[in-house]
VOLUM-686038 format. One record per residue (C-alpha): residue in one letter; x, y negated, z negated; chain; residue number from 1. Coordinates in steps of 0.02 Angstrom, whole numbers, plus 50000, padded with zeros to 5 digits. Each point is the difference from the previous one (the first is absolute). Layout:
<recs>
code	xx	yy	zz	unit	pos
A	X	Y	Z	A	NUM $
...
</recs>
This chain:
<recs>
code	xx	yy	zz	unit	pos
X	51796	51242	49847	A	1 $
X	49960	50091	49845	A	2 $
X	50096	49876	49892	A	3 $
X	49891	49868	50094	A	4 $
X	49823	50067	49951	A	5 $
X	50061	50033	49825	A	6 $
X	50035	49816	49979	A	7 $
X	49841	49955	50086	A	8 $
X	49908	50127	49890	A	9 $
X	50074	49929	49823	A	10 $
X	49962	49813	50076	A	11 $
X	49808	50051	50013	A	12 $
X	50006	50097	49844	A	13 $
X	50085	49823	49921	A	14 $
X	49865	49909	50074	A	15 $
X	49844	50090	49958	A	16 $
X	50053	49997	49830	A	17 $
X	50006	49800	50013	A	18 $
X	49830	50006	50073	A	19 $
X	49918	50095	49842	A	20 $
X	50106	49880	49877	A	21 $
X	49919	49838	50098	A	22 $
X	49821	50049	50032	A	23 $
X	49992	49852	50109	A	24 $
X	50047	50092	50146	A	25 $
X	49853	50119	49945	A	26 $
X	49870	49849	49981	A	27 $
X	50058	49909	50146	A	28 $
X	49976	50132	50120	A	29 $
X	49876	50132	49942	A	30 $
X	49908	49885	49889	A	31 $
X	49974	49848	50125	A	32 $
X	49959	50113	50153	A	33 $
X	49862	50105	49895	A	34 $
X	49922	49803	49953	A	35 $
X	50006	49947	50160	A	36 $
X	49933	50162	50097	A	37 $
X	49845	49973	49859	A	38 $
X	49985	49847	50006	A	39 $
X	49983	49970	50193	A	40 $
X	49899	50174	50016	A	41 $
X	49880	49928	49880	A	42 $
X	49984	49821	50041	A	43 $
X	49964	50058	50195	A	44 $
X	49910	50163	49947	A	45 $
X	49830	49936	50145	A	46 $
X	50152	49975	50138	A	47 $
X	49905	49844	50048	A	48 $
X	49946	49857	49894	A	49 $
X	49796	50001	49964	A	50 $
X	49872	49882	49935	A	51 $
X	50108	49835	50025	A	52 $
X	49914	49869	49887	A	53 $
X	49908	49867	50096	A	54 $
X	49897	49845	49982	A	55 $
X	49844	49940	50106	A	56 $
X	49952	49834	49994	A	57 $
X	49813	50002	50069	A	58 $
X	49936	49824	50031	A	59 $
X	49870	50049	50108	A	60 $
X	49909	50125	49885	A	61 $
X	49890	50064	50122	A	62 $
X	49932	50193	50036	A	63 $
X	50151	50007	50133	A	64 $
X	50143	49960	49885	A	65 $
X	49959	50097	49872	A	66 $
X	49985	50153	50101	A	67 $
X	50171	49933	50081	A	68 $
X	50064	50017	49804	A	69 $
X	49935	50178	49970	A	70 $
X	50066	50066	50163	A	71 $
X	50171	49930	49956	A	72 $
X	50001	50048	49844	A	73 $
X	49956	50198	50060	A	74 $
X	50160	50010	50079	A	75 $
X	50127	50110	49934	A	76 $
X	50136	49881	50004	A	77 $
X	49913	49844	49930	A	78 $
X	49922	49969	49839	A	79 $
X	49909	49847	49966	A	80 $
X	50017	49954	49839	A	81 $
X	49921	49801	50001	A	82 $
X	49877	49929	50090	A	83 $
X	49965	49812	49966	A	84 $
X	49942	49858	50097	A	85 $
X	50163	49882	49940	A	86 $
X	50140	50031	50095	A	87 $
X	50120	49909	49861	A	88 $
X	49960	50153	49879	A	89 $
X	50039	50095	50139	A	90 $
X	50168	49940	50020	A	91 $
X	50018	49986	49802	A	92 $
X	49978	50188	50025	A	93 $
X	50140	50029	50132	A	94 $
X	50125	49882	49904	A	95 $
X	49986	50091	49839	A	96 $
X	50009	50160	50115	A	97 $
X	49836	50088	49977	A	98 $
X	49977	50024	50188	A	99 $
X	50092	49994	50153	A	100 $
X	49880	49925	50139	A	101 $
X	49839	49884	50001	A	102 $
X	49866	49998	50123	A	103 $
X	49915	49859	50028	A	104 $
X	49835	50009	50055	A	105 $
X	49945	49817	50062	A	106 $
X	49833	49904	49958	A	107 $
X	49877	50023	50155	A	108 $
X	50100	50152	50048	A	109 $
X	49821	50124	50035	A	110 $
X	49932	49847	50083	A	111 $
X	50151	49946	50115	A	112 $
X	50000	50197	50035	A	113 $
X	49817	50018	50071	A	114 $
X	50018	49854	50086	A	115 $
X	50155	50033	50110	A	116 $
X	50096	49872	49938	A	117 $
X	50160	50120	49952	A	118 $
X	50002	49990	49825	A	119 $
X	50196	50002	49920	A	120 $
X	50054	50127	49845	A	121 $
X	50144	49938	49902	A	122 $
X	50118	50106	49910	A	123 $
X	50153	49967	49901	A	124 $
X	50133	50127	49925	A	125 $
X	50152	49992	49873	A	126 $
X	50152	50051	50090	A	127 $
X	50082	49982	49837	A	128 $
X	49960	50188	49968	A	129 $
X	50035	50079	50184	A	130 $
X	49925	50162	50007	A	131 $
X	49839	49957	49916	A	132 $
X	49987	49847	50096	A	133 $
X	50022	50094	50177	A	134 $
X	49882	50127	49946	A	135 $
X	49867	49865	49939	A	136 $
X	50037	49901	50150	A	137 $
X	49966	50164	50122	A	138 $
X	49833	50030	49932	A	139 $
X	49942	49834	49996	A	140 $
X	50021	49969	50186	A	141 $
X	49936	50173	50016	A	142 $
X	49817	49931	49921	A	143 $
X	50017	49854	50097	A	144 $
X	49997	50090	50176	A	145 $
X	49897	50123	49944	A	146 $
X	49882	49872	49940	A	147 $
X	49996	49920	50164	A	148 $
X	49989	50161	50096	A	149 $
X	49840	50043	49895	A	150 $
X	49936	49841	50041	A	151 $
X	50007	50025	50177	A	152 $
X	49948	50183	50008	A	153 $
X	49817	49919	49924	A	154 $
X	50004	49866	50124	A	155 $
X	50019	50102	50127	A	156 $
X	49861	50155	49960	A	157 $
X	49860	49857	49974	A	158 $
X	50075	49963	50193	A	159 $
X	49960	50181	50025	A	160 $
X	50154	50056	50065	A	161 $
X	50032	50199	49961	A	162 $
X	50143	50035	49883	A	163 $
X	50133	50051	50089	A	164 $
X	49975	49822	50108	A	165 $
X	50010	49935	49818	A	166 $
X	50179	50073	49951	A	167 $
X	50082	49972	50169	A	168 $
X	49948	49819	49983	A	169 $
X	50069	49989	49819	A	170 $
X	50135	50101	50027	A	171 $
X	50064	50003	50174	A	172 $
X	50148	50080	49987	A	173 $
X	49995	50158	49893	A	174 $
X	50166	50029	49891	A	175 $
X	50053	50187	49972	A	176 $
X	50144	49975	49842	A	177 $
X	50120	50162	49972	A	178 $
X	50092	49962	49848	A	179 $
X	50140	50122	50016	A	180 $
X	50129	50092	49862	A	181 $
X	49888	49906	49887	A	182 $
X	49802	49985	50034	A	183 $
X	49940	49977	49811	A	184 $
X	50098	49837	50010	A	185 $
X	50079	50051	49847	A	186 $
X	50121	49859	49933	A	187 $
X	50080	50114	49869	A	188 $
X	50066	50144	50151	A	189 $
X	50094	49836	50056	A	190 $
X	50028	49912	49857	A	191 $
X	50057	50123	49846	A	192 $
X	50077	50100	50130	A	193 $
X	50128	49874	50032	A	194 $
X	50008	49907	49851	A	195 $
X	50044	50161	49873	A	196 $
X	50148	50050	50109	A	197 $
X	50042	49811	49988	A	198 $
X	49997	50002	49811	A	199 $
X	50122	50165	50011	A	200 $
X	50120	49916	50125	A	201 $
X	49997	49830	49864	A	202 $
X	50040	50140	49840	A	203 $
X	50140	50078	50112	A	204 $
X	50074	49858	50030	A	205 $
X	50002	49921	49830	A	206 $
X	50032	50149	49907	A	207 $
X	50148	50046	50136	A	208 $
X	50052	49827	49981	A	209 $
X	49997	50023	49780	A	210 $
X	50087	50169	49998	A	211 $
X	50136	49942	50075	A	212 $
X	50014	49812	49943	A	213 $
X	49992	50069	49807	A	214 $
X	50135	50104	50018	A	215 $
X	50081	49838	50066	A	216 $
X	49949	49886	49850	A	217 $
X	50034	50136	49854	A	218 $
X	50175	50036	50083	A	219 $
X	49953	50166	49990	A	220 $
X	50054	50026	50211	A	221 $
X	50182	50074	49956	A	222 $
X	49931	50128	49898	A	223 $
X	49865	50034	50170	A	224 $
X	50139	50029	50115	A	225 $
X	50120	50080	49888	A	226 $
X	49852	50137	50004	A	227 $
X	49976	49989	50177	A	228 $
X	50178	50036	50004	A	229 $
X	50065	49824	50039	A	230 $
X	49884	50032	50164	A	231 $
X	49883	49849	50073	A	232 $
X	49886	50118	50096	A	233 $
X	49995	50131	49880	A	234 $
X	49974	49873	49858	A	235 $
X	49827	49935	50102	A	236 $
X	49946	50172	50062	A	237 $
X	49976	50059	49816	A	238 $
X	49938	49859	49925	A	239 $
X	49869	49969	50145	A	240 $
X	49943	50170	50024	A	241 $
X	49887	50031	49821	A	242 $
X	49927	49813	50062	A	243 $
X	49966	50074	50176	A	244 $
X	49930	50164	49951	A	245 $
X	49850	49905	49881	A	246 $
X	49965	49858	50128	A	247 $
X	49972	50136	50123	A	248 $
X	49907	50103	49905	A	249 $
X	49887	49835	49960	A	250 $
X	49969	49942	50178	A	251 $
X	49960	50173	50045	A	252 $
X	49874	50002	49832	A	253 $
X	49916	49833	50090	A	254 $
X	49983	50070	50166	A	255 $
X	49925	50179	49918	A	256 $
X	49870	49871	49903	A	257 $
X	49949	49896	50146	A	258 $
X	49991	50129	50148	A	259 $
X	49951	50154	49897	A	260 $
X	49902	49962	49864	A	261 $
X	49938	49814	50058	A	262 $
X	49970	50063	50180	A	263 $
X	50087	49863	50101	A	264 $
X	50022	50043	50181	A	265 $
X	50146	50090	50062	A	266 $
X	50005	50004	50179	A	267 $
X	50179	50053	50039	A	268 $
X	50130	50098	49899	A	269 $
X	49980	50005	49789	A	270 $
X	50192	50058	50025	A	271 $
X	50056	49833	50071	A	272 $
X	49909	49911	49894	A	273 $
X	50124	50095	49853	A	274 $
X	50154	49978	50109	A	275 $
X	49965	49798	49996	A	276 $
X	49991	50008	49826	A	277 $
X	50162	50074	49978	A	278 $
X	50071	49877	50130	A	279 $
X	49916	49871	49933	A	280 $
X	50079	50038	49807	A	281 $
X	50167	50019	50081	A	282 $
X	49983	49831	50108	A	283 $
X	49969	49904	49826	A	284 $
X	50114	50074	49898	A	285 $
X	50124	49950	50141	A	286 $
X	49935	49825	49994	A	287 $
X	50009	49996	49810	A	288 $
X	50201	50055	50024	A	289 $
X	50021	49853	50121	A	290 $
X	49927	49874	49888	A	291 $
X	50084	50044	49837	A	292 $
X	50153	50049	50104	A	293 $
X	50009	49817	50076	A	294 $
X	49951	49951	49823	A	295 $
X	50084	50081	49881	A	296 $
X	49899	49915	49865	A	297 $
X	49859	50060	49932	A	298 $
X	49873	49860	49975	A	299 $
X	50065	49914	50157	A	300 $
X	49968	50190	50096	A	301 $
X	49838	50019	49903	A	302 $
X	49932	49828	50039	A	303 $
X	50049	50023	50210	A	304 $
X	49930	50167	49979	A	305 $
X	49809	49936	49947	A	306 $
X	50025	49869	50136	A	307 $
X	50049	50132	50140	A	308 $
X	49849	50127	49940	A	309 $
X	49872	49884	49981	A	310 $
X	50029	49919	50167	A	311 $
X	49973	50184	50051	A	312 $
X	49832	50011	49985	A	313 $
X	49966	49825	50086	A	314 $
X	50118	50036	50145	A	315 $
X	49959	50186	50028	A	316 $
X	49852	49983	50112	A	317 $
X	49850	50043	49917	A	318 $
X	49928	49833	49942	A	319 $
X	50066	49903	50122	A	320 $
X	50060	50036	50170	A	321 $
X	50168	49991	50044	A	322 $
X	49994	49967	50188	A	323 $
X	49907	49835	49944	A	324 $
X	50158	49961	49855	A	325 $
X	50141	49865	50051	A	326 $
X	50131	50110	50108	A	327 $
X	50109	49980	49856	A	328 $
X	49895	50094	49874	A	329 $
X	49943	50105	50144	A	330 $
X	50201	50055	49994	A	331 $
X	50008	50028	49813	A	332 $
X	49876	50109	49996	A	333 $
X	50127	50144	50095	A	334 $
X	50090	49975	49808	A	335 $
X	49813	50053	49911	A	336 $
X	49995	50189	49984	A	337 $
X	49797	49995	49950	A	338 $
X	49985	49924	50177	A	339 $
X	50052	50168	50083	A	340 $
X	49934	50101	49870	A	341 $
X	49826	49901	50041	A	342 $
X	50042	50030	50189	A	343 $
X	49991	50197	49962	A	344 $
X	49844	49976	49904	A	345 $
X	49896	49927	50137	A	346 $
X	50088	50112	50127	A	347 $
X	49962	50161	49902	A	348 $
X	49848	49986	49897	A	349 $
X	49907	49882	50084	A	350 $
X	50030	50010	50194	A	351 $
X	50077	50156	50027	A	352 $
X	50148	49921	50129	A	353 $
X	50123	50075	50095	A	354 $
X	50151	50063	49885	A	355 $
X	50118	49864	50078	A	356 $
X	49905	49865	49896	A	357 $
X	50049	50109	49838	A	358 $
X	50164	50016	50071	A	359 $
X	50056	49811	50019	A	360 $
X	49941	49948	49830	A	361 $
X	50084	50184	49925	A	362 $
X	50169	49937	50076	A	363 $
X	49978	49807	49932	A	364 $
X	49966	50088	49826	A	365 $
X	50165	50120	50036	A	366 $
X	50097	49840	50050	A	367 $
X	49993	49911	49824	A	368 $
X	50141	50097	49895	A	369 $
X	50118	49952	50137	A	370 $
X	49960	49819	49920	A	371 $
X	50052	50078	49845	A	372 $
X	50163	50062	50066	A	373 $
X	50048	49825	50035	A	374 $
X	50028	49931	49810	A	375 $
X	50090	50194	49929	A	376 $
X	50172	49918	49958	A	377 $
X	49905	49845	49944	A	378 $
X	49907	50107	49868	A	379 $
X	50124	50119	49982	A	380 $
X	50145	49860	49939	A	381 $
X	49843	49930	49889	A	382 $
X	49991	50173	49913	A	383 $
X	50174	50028	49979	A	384 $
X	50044	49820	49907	A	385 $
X	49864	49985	49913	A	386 $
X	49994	49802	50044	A	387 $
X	49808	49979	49954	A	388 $
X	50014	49817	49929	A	389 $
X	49951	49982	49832	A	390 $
X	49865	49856	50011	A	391 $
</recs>
């Protein structure tokens, strides 16, 4: 045993030296995670999107509308940034992308209104550009019924009917909304909490995936196991274990910066939130060993590799649901550790579950270097021959 952690020690030695002569591996880990953690902190610093351009096109021009216009524009989510009576510059205006909705007030609108003939609001939004289009969309029909509920409050107090006749008749059915885990409707607690562990899992896996493939391509893998001691195991251990050790300590520098300092909601346990991100390193540097061990190239690895992480963030849940994917994606997705690392999320920060919701998605996680297991000789015989082909 001794003369086994001597060889894994002088592997790990071997390969932290190679990791200070390429300062890729430096770059590609440290240097894209502290871009990314800025530049998603910064670009959803409000948590919500605010003061979505919009255009009004008034063709009725009457006390009404305008006041319609003002109102709309005092909401926190809106901002209306053209008001014309054409709706083609309008729609010039939402092709070249200067807003993301148009109301269209209609000619005889404060007429139609007074005389009960049901006036009709039109509104159109890009789609092109989904979240500001949603959130444009939402506060449009939000002025819309509003407007018509104001409407019908005045109606109804020249009637004389008391006020609280008023709002039952407006609003019949009262709606009490408990937003839980999440009531500031916060898109970056769900988004950038998901996402930056994505972009780790996509750097383990390449950089996994590179490590190994190099030694590969520069015939460099005798010289690795003769270290190792002519051992397989040994021969990964060391060289994975400086790679581990940094991705860790970054995952656990991402969750400090989001739940300490940016105050995201923890719910559950901050300590299996820290034991997914260890699984969730090991899981992908076990996929990365499958890949370049059933590929033991290292642009054909590298190029399955960015397909299999990128389909990772579409197939892991959080954008789209998987109970609504084609059965057959619905089964790949047991193969995508940042779906049970997103699992653990919800479960823990967000919902505070029962531990056997942690538990299935821990074991899933715990499952994937059995995968990895599966293509040893493979890689191993690719090591020892040195067969990389030379085009």
């Amino acid at each position: 045993m001794r003369h086994i952690f001597q060889n894994i020690w002088a592997v790990t030695k071997r390969e932290v030296g190679r990791m200070f002569i390429r300062p890729l591996y430096i770059f590609a880990s440290v240097g894209v995670m502290v871009l990314c953690t800025v530049f998603f902190l910064s670009i959803m610093r409000r948590g919500a999107p605010e003061r979505m351009p919009v255009a009004i096109v008034d063709k009725d021009n009457t006390s009404v509308s305008q006041r319609l216009c003002h109102e709309f524009n005092a909401m926190q989510s809106a901002a209306v940034v053209l008001i014309t009576p054409d709706y083609a510059e309008a729609r010039r205006a939402m092709q070249r992308g200067e807003v993301y909705g148009i109301l269209e007030i209609p000619e005889g609108f404060y007429g139609e209104l007074v005389a009960f003939h049901q006036p009709t609001l039109h509104f159109y939004v890009n789609n092109t550009y989904t979240v500001g289009a949603n959130t444009a969309y939402k506060q449009l029909l939000t002025i819309c019924n509003m407007t018509s509920g104001a409407f019908q409050r005045e109606v109804l107090r020249k009637k004389g009917l008391p006020d609280y006749l008023i709002m039952e008749r407006i609003q019949p059915i009262s709606i009490s909304a408990h937003l839980i885990a999440n009531p500031w409707s916060n898109y970056a607690i769900y988004l950038v909490s998901t996402v930056l562990p994505g972009i780790l899992s996509l750097v383990v896996l390449m950089l996994t995936i590179f490590a190994i493939g190099y030694e590969l391509k520069m015939k460099t893998s005798r010289e690795w196991l003769r270290v190792a001691g002519g051992n397989y195991t040994v021969a990964m251990i060391g060289k994975l274990i400086p790679y581990t050790i940094l991705y860790v300590i970054l995952g656990i520098a991402c969750n400090i910066i989001l739940f300490r300092f940016m105050h995201f909601p923890v719910h559950g346990s901050s300590m299996h939130l820290v034991g997914g991100i260890l699984l969730l390193v090991f899981a992908m540097e076990a996929m990365a060993i499958t890949i370049i061990g059933a590929l033991p190239t290292l642009r054909d690895a590298i190029s399955i590799g960015a397909l299999y992480g990128m389909l990772g963030f579409s197939l892991s849940g959080f954008t789209y649901p998987v109970m609504n994917m084609l059965p057959a994606f619905q089964a790949f997705t047991w193969l995508i550790p940042l779906r049970h690392y997103y699992l653990i999320y919800v479960n823990e920060a967000l919902l505070n579950g029962p531990e056997i919701n942690t538990l299935i998605p821990a074991l899933c996680l715990a499952f994937c270097p059995i995968l990895a297991l599966l293509v040893s000789s493979r890689l191993h015989g690719a090591m020892v021959h040195n067969n990389y082909p030379l085009k």
